[in-house]
Steps between C-alpha positions, in 0.01 A plus 500: 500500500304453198576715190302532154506716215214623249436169367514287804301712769214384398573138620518634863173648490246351724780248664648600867834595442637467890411417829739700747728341790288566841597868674467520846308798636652551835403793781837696411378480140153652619653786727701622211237560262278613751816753556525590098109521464465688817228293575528328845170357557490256785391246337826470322768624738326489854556086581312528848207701366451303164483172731147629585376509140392217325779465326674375850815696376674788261436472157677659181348810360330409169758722305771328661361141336459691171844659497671170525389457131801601390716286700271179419498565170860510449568204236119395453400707273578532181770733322526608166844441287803769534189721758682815605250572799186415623253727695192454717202625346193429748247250567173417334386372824623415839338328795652439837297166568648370875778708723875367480533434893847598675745191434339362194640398179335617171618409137337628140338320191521711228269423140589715225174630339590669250820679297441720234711769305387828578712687253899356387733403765209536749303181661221507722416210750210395712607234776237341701671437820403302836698545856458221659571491907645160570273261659159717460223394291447879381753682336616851591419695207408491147634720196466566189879706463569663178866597389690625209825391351710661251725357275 
């Protein structure tokens, strides 16, 4: 993990602060958000009928791919000195570029954009952030995530 304070944040701007260890996305993975989300399309939890799609297989729900942000970004992004929490606060932009297919590993790059005070004690950052799927050309998605930390 990297941490900075008022006077050094601006040094991580524009760098990538972390590239994630690889997470597998497995079928029992799938089902259970499919279970949470209540939504049990076949392409995700039916194996026999997804084989019939062009994707040959089950794929993750786009949602699932984006949740894992938090996981992947656990150490590679940056954290302010002595923070006392840090909260999601939405996405500029999101776009779920190729499916995550049953079995396959994904990991994040994450890009701080920018970090600015928004009022004392209170930072806001923009991360541009890449999930890669191991061994495909196209990533998974692609993110602009913005969070808030307060010190």
């Amino acid at each position: 993990m990297q941490t900075a304070n008022p006077e050094s944040i601006a040094d991580f701007v524009g760098k990538e602060t972390g590239v994630s260890d690889w997470v597998v996305i497995d079928q029992d993975r799938i089902n259970k958000f499919a279970d949470v989300t209540e939504d049990h399309q076949f392409i995700h939890v039916d194996e026999e009928a997804a084989k019939m799609t062009p994707f040959g297989g089950t794929v993750a729900h786009g949602f699932l791919s984006l949740s894992m942000l938090s996981k992947l970004a656990a150490g590679n992004v940056v954290v302010m000195e002595n923070v006392k929490m840090g909260v999601n606060y939405g996405f500029e932009k999101v776009r779920f570029i190729n499916p995550v297919k049953s079995g396959k590993r994904i990991r994040g790059h994450f890009t701080l954009m920018s970090a600015d005070q928004k009022m004392p004690g209170q930072w806001a950052f923009k991360y541009a952030v890449k999930v890669e799927i191991e061994g495909e050309e196209k990533p998974a998605l692609m993110a602009e995530w913005l969070s808030m930390q307060f010190v």
